[in-house]
PADOZA-122057 format. One line per 5 residues: number of its first residue (from 1); their letters; for each residue x, z negated, y negated of C-alpha. Coordinates in Angstrom, 3 decimals. Layout:
# residues N
NUM = A = X,Z,Y ~ ...
END
This chain:
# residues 311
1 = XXXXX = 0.000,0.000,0.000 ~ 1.584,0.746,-3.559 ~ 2.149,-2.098,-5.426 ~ 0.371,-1.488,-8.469 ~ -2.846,-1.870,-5.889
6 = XXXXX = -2.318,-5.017,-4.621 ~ -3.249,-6.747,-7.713 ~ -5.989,-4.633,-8.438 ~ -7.221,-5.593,-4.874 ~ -6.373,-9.047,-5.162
11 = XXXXX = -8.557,-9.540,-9.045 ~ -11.546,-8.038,-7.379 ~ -11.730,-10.181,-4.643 ~ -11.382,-12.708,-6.352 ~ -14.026,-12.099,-8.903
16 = XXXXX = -16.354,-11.109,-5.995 ~ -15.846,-14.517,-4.321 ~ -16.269,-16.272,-7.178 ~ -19.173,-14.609,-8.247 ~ -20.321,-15.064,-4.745
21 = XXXXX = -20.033,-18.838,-4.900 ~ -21.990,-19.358,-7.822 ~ -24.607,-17.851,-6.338 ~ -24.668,-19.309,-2.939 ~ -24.244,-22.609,-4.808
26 = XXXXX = -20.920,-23.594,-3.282 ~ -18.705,-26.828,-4.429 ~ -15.778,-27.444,-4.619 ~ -14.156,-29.598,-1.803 ~ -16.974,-28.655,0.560
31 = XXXXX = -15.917,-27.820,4.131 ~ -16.425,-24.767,6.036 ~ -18.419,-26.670,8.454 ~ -20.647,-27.896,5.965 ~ -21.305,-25.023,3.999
36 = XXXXX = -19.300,-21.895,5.434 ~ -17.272,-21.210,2.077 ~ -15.242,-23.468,-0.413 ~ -13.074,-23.096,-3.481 ~ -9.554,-22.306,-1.535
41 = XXXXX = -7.272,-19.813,-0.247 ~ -9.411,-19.699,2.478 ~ -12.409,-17.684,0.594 ~ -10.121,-15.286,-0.936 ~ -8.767,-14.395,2.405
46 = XXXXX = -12.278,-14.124,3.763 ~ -13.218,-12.124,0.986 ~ -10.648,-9.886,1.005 ~ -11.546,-8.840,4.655 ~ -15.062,-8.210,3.910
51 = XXXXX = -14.322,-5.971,1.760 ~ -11.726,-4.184,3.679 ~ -13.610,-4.438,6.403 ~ -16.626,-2.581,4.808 ~ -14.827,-0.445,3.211
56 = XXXXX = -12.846,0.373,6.595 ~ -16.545,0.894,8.113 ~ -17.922,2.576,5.375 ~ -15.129,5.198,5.872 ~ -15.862,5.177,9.286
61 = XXXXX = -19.382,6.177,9.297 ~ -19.041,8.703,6.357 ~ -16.014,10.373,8.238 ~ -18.534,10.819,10.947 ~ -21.333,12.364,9.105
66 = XXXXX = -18.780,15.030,7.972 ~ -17.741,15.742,11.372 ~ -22.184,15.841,11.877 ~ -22.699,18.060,9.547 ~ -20.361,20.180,9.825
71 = XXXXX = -21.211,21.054,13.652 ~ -25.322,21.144,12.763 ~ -26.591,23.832,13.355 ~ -27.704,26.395,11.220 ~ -31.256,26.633,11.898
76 = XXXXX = -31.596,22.545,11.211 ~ -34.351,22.606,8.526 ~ -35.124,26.294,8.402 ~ -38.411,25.645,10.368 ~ -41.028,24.085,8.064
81 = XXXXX = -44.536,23.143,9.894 ~ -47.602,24.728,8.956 ~ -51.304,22.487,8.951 ~ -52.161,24.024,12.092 ~ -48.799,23.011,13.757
86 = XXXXX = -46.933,26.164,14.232 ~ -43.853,25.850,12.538 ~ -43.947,29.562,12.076 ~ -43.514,29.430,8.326 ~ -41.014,31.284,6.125
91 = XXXXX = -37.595,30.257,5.804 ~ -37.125,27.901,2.988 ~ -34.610,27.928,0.321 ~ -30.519,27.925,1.389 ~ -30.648,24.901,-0.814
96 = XXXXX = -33.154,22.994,1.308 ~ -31.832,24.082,4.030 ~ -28.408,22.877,3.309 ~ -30.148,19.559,2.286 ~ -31.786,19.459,5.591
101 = XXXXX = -28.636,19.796,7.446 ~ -27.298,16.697,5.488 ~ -30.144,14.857,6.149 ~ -30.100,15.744,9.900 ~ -26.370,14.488,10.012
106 = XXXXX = -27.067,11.065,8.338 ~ -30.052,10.968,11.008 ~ -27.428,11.463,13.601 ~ -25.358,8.678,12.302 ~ -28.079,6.185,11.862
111 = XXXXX = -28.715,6.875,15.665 ~ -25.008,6.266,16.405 ~ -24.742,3.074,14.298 ~ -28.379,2.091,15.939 ~ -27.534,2.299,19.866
116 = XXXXX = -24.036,0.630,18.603 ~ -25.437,-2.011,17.402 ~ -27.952,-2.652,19.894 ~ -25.791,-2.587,22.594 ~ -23.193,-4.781,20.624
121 = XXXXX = -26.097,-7.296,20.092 ~ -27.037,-7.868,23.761 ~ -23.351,-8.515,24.927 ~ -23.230,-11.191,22.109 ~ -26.705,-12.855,22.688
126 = XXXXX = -26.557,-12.067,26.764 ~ -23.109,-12.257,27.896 ~ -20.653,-13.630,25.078 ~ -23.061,-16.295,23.825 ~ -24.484,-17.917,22.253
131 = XXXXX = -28.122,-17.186,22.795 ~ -29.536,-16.801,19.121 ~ -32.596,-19.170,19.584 ~ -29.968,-22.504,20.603 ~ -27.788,-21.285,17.634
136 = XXXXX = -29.083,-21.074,14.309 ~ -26.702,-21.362,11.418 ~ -23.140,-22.162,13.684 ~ -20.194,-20.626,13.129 ~ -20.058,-16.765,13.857
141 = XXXXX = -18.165,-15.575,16.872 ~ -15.667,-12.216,16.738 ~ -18.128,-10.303,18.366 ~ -20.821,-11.560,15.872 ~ -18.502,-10.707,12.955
146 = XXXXX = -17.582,-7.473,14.437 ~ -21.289,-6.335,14.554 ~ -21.918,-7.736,11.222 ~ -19.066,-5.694,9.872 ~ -19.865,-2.310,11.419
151 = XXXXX = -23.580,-2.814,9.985 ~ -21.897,-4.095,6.487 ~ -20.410,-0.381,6.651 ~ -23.579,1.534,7.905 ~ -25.701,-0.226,5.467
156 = XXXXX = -23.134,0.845,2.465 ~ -23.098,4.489,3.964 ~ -26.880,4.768,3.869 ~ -27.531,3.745,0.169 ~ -25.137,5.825,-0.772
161 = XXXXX = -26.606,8.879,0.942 ~ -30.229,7.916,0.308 ~ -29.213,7.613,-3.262 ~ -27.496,10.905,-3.396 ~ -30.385,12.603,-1.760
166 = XXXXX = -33.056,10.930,-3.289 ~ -36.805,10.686,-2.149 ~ -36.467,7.576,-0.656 ~ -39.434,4.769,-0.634 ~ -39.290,1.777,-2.760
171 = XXXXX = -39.934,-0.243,0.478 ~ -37.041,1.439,1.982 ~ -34.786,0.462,-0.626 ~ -36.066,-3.248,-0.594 ~ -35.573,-2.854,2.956
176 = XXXXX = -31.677,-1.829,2.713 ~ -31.045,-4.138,0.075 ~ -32.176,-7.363,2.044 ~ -30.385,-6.145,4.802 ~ -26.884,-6.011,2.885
181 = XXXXX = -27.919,-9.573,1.104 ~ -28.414,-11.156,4.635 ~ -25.494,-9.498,5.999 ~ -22.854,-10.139,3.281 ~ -24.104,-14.099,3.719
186 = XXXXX = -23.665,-14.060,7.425 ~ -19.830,-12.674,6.829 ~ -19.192,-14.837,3.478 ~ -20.627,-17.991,5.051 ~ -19.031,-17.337,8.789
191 = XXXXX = -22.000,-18.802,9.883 ~ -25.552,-17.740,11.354 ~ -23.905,-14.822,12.795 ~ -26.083,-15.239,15.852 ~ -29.338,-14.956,13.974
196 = XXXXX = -27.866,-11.654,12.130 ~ -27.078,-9.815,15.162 ~ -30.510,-10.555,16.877 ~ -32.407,-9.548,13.936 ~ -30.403,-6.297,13.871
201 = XXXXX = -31.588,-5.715,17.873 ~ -35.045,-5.878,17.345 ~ -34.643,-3.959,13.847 ~ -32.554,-0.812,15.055 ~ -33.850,-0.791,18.757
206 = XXXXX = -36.828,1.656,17.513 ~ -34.503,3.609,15.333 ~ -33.645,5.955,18.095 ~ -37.377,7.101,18.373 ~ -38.136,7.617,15.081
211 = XXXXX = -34.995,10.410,14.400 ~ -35.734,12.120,17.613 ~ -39.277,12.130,15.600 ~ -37.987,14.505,12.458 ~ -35.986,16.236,15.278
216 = XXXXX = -39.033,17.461,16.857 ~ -40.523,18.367,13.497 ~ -37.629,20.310,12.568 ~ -37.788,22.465,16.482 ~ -41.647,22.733,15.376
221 = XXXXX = -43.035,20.726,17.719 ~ -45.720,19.121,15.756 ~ -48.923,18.247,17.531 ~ -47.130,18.762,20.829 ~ -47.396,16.213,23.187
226 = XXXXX = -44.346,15.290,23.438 ~ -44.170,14.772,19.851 ~ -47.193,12.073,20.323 ~ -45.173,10.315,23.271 ~ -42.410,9.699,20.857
231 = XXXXX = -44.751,7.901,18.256 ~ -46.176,6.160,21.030 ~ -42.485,4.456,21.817 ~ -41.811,4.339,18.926 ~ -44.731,2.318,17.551
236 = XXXXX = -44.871,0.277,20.311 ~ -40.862,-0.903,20.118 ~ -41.354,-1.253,16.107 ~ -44.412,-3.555,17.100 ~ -43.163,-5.569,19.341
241 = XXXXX = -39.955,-6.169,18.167 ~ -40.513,-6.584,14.790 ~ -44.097,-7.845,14.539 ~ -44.624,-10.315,18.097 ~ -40.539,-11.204,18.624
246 = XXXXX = -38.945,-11.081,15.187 ~ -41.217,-13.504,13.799 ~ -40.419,-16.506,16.684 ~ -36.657,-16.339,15.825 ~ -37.311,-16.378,11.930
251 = XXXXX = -39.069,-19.598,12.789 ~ -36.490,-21.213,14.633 ~ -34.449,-20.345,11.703 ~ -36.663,-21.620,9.040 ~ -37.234,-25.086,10.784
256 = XXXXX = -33.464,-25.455,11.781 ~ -31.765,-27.489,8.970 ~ -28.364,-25.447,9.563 ~ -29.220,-21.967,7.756 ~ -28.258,-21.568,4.126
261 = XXXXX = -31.073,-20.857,2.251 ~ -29.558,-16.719,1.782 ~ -29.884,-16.414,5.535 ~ -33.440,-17.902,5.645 ~ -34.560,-15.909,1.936
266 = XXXXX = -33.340,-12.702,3.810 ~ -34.959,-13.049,6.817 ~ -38.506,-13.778,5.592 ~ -37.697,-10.781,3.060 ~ -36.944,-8.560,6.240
271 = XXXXX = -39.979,-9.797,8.188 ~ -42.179,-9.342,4.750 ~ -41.246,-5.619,4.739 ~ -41.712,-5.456,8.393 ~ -45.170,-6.802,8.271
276 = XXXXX = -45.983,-3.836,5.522 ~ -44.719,-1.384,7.494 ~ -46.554,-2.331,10.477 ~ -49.919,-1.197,8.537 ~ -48.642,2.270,8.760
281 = XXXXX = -46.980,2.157,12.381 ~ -50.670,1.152,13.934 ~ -52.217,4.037,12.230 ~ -49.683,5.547,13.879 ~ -49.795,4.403,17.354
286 = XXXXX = -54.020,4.804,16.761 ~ -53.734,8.475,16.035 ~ -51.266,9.521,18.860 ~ -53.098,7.768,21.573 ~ -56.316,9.301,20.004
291 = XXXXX = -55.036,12.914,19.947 ~ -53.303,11.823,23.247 ~ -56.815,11.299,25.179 ~ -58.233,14.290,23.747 ~ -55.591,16.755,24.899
296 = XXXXX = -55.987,15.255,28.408 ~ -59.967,15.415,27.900 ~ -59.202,19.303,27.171 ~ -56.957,19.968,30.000 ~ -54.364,21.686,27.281
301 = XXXXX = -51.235,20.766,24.502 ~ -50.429,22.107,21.733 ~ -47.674,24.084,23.028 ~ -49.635,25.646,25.867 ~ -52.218,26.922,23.151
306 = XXXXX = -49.193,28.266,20.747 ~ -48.155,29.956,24.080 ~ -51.402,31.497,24.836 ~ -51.873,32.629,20.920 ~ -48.548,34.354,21.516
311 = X = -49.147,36.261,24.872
END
């Protein structure tokens, strides 16, 4: 590293951490056990490898949506999707189609960083330990600050991208932003990491489903049946996960007396934003299980009438 870095490196961590501890509400002389962060040497070093650590990730995950994007194919986003389910329209603009091909990359990467996580989750909760329910607010474990980390990086990456691209929901924002807050205090605080990386199961486990959704769209599949299988598992993960599990470890969090107040602020925030976005997944989940039982009520899919139409 060139010199004239370091202490550019070393003020901004140190502003960040300080800033950070005023509003976490940290003392000085308070203990890592008792609080996760204190006025020392300690915090800077902490500091200093959260940010290196997301901007490490960051770099990571934007380095991969290059790599994405480059190998999409063309034809990504060239097929837009009439009312009567087609998807025999007119090319659209080279603009919008370069746009779609971004958008299909950062798709790709959110289902990379979503099995990642997910798998990096249940070797922490099922086979490291601890389990997150007998853990609330302890001290975070490597593979708990690991997982934290790579998310820290994702999260970063997708704000940046959503921001670029624009056309993103307020919700969705909200959504992201909580996420980063309740991250950033599992990694500043060392603590809670347990809680984190559960919350991030049951939050990215439907992920998957819902980009192999706007894949479908974009091959013109809409209406098919296989299109209405994938928002059937997908609404039913997002439901279950977020709206009949999530809630039973955000309660063992709010009546443990171990979680800083940021960890149990974020994850009522998270579970807020959940419960609003479970309004549209049950429409959802009600309209592919009604179109569902009329296709097999009229022996036929969608595809098998486009192919008919065709012949």
């Amino acid at each position: 590293m060139p010199s004239a870095l370091a202490p550019a490196i070393q003020c901004w961590s140190r502003a960040a951490t300080t800033a950070w501890l005023g509003i976490v509400g940290a003392r000085p002389g308070q203990s890592i056990p008792d609080l996760g962060v204190c006025r020392s040497a300690t915090v800077l070093v902490r500091a200093t490898g959260i940010v290196i650590a997301g901007a490490l990730s960051a770099g990571v995950w934007m380095g991969l949506y290059f790599v994405l994007k480059r190998a999409m194919p063309p034809t990504v986003g060239r097929r837009l999707h009439n009312d009567d389910g087609s998807g025999l329209a007119s090319p659209p603009t080279a603009n919008r189609a370069a746009a779609n091909s971004g958008e299909g990359a950062a798709r790709m990467v959110a289902v990379v960083h979503a099995l990642s996580v997910c798998v990096l989750a249940a070797y922490s909760n099922l086979v490291a330990g601890p389990w997150a329910y007998s853990s609330v607010g302890e001290r975070n474990t490597p593979t708990q600050t690991a997982t934290l980390q790579l998310s820290l990086g994702y999260f970063l990456f997708d704000i940046g991208w959503s921001v670029s691209a624009g056309g993103e929901t307020l919700l969705l924002c909200c959504h992201h932003a909580a996420s980063l807050g309740a991250i950033l205090s599992g990694l500043c605080l060392d603590a809670s990491g347990s809680e984190l990386v559960g919350s991030l199961f049951g939050a990215e486990i439907s992920n998957p489903a819902l980009q192999l959704r706007w894949f479908l769209l974009e091959a013109g599949h809409k209406g098919s049946a296989l299109l209405l299988y994938v928002d059937l598992v997908f609404a039913v993960t997002f439901l279950v996960c977020r709206v009949v599990w999530a809630p039973t470890l955000l309660f063992v969090v709010l009546a443990s007396p171990k979680p800083h107040w940021c960890i149990k602020v974020g994850g009522s925030s998270l579970q807020l934003i959940s419960w609003a976005w479970s309004l549209v997944v049950v429409g959802k989940l009600s309209k592919a299980i009604r179109s569902l039982a009329a296709m097999r009520g009229s022996g036929t899919t969608t595809d098998q009438r486009q192919d008919k139409k065709h012949s």
